[in-house]
N, C-alpha and C positions, 0 to 999 in steps of 0.2 A: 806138955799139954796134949789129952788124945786128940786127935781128929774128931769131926762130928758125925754122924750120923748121915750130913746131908754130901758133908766130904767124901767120906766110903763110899755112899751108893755111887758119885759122880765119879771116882778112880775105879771101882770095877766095871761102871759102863764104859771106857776109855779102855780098863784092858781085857773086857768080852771083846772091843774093838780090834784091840791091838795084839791081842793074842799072846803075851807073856811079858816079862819084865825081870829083874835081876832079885834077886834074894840076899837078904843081911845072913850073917853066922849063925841064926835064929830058926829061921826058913820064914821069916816074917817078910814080905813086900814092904819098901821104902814106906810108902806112905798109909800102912797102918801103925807107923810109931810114932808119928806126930803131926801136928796144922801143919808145920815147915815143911813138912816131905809131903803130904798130903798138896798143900797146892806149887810146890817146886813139881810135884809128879804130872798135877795138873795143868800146869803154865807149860811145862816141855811136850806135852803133849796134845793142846790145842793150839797153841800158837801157831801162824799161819796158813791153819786149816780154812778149807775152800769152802763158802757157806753153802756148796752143793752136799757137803759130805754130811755137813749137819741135821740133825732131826726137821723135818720141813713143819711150822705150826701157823697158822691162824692167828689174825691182828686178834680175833675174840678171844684166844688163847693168853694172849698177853693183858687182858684186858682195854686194848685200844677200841672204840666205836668205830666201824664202819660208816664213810662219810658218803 
């Protein structure tokens, strides 16, 4: 099954971040040939990232009321 749309955009912003990543016999990136690779690419590369390193957003952004 391909990845989605919302998968891709979130693995190239990961590797704008990380600046390269290995190649199939294709020249295809792991996780443009599947959801599998697509969030394995994803899970190895957030996991225990610093929530400084993170995009910084607004409780309004997530839709929570300011109390």
């Amino acid at each position: 099954m391909e990845p989605t749309q919302k998968q891709l955009d979130y693995c190239y912003q990961i590797l704008e971040r990380i600046g390269s990543c290995p190649c199939n016999e294709d020249g295809e990136v792991p996780f443009e040939t599947s959801v599998e690779e697509a969030d394995k690419f994803i899970k190895a590369h957030t996991t225990g990232q610093k929530w400084e390193d993170r995009e910084v957003c607004s409780a309004g952004d997530w839709g929570i009321p300011n109390h």
